[in-house]
C-alpha positions in Angstrom: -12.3 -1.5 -13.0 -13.3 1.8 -13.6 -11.9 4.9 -11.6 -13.8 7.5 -10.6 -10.9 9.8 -10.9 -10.0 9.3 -14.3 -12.8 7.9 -15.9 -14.6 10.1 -18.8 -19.1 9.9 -18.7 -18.8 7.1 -21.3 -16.9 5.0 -19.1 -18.7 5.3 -16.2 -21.9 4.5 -17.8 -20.7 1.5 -18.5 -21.3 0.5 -14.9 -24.9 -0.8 -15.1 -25.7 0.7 -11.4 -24.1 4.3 -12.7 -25.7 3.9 -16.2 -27.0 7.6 -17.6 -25.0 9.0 -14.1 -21.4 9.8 -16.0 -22.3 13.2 -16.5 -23.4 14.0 -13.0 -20.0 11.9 -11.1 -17.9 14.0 -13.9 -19.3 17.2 -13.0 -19.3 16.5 -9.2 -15.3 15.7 -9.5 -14.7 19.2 -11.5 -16.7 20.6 -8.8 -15.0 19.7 -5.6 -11.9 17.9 -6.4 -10.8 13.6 -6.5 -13.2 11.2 -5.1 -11.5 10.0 -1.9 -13.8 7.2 -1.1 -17.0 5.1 -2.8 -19.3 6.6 -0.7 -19.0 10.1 -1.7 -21.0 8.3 -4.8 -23.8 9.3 -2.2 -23.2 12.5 -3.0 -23.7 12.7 -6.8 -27.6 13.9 -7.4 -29.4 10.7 -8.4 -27.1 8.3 -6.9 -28.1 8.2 -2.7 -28.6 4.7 -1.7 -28.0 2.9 -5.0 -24.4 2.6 -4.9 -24.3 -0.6 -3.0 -22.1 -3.1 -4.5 -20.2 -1.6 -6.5 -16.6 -1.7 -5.1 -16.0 -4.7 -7.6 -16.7 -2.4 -10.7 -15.3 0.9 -9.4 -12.6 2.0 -7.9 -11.0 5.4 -6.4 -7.2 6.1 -7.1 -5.1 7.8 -4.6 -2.8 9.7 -7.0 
């Protein structure tokens, strides 16, 4: 599982539905703080509507 909260670019790329996105969910998280949920994946420029699916790859820690 990867976590959006921790993870580094390189990591999340490694999710085929994220692939060339780990520099865009990276930035997004320095921006405006944790990830809370999956769907703020909506959010990342690039990523509307394709995040479907994912919850089995990705994760979102609470700490």
């Amino acid at each position: 599982m990867v976590d959006l909260n921790t993870a580094t670019a390189e990591e999340l790329d490694s999710v085929p539905v994220l692939r060339g996105h780990g520099f865009e969910i990276v930035r997004y998280r320095e921006e405006r703080g944790r990830f809370t949920s999956l769907r703020q994946l909506d959010e990342v420029p690039g990523l509307s509507g394709k995040t479907d699916g994912i919850a089995d790859q990705v994760t979102v820690s609470e700490s």
